[in-house]
C-alpha positions in Angstrom: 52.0 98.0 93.2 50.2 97.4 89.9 47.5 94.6 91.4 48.4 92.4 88.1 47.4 95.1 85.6 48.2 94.9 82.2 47.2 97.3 79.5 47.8 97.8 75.5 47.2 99.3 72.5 47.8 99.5 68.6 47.0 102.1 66.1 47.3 102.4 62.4 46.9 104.9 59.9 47.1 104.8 56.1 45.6 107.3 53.4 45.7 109.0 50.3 44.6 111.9 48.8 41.2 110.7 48.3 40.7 108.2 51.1 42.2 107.6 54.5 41.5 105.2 57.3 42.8 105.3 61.4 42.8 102.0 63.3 43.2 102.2 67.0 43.3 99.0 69.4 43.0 98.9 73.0 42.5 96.1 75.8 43.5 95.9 79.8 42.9 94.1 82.8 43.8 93.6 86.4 43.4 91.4 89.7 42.0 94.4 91.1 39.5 95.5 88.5 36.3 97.5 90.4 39.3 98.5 93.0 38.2 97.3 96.5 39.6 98.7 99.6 40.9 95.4 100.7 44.5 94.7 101.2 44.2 91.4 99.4 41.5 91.5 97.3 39.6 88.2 96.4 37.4 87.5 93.1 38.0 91.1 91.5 39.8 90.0 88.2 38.7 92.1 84.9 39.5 92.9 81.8 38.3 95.2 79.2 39.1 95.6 75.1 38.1 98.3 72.5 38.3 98.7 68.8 37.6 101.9 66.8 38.1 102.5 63.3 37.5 106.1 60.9 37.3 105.7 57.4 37.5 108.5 54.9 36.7 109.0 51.1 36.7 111.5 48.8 34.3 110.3 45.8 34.1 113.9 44.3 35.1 117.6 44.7 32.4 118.1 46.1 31.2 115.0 48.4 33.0 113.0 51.1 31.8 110.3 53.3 33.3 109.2 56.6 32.4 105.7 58.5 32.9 105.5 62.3 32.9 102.0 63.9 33.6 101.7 67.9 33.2 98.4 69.3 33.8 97.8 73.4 33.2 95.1 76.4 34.0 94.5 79.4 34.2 91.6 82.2 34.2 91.5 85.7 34.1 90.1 88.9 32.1 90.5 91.6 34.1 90.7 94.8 33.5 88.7 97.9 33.9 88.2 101.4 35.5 85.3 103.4 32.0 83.7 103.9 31.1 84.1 100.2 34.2 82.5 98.9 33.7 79.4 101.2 31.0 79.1 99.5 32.2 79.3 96.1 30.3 82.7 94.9 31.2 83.1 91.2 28.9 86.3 90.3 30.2 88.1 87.4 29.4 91.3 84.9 29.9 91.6 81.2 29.6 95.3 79.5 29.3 95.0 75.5 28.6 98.0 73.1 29.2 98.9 69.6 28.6 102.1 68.1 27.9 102.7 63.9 27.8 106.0 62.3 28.3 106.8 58.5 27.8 110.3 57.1 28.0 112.4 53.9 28.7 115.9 53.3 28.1 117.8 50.0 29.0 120.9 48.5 26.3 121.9 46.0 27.5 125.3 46.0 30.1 127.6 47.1 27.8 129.4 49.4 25.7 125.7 50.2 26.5 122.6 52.3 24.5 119.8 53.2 25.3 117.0 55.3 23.4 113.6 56.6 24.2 111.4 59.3 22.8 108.4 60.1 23.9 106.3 63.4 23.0 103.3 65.7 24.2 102.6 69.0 23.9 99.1 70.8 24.8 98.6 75.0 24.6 95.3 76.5 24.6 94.8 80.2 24.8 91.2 82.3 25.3 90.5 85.4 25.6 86.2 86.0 25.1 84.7 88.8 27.1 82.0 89.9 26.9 78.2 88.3 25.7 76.9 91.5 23.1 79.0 92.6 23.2 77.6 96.3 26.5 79.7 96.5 25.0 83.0 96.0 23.7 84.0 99.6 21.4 85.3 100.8 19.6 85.6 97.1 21.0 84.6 93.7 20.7 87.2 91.0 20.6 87.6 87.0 20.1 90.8 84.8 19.9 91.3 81.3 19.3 94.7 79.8 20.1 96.2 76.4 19.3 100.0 75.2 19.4 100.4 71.2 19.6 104.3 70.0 18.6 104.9 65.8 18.6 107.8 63.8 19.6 110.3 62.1 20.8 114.1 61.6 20.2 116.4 58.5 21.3 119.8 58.2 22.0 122.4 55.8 23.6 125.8 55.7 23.9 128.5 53.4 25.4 131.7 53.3 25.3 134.8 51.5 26.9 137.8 51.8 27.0 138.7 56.1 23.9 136.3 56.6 23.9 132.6 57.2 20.9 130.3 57.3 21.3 126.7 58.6 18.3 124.4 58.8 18.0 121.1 59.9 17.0 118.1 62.3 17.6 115.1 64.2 15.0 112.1 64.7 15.9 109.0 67.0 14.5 106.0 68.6 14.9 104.8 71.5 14.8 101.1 72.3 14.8 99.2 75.5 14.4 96.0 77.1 15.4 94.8 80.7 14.9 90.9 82.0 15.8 90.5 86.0 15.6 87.5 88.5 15.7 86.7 92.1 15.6 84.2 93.8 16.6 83.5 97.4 18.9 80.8 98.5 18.8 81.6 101.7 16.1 80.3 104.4 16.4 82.1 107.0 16.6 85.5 105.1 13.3 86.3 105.2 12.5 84.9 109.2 11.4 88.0 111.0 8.6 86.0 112.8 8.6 83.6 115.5 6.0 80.6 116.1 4.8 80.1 119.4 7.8 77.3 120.2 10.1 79.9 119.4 11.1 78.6 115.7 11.6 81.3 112.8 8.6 81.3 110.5 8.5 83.6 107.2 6.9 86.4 107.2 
């Protein structure tokens, strides 16, 4: 009932008064990863880890600085049918990301707080063909895309008496870049047209 699905994790914590730091581990898989509705599945094996760590410090009375680090990925199968496995289709997906954010927060005063927060975000997505191309049908296919986020967030509040006045901003950038292939392995995938003996022509 459980397809060949495994899953763990870990996590660890240690501190002090001035400092403290959580650990958390995490990984999976199964024969029946993206869940197809077939009774027997074939070529849908996956597996997927994550890491994530928090680290606190106290430097002063007044400041502390925390570090978030989140690291993931994923792999996959693509399933197939009868016909594709004949042929040997290997097509596969891989997911990576990893996620950084650090930030400080100071007491100047008892009615003032100020706090910066810089952060970057990384995603990786694949999707691989298979090694012989001549087994994808009716096309083989490749993708490569990545999005990178940058920034950061400012803000300060103060309060005095009933009124409160909090100012601040965030500024990010945004990067992209995406890389896709085609090309079709099959020749009679694009024969919608006949020649005047009857043969299929492209169109």
């Amino acid at each position: 009932a459980s397809f060949g699905t495994w899953s763990g994790a870990l996590t660890l914590g240690a501190g002090t008064p001035r400092w403290g730091n959580f650990l958390a581990l995490s990984g999976g898989g199964s024969g029946r990863f993206l869940d197809t509705p077939e009774f027997e599945p074939m070529h849908d094996r996956g597996n997927n880890s994550g890491v994530f760590d928090r680290i606190d410090w106290k430097p002063t009375e007044r400041d502390s600085l925390h570090l978030n680090l989140i690291a993931g990925r994923s792999w996959f199968q693509t399933p197939v049918s009868y016909d594709s496995a004949a042929l040997g289709q290997d097509q596969r997906s891989q997911i990576r990301n990893g996620n950084l954010a650090f930030g400080w927060t100071h007491l100047a005063s008892p009615n003032a707080f100020f706090s910066f927060v810089p952060f970057l975000r990384h995603d990786e997505a694949q999707y691989l063909p298979s090694d012989n191309p001549l087994a994808d049908r009716p096309a083989t296919l490749r993708q490569e895309r990545t999005l990178t986020n940058a920034g950061f967030r400012a803000e300060g509040i103060y309060t005095h008496g009933p009124h409160n006045l909090k100012a601040g901003g965030t500024y990010w950038h945004t990067l992209l870049d995406e890389r896709f292939s085609v090309g079709l392995t099959d020749p009679l995938y694009n024969a919608v047209c006949v020649d005047d003996a009857g043969n299929p022509v492209a169109a």
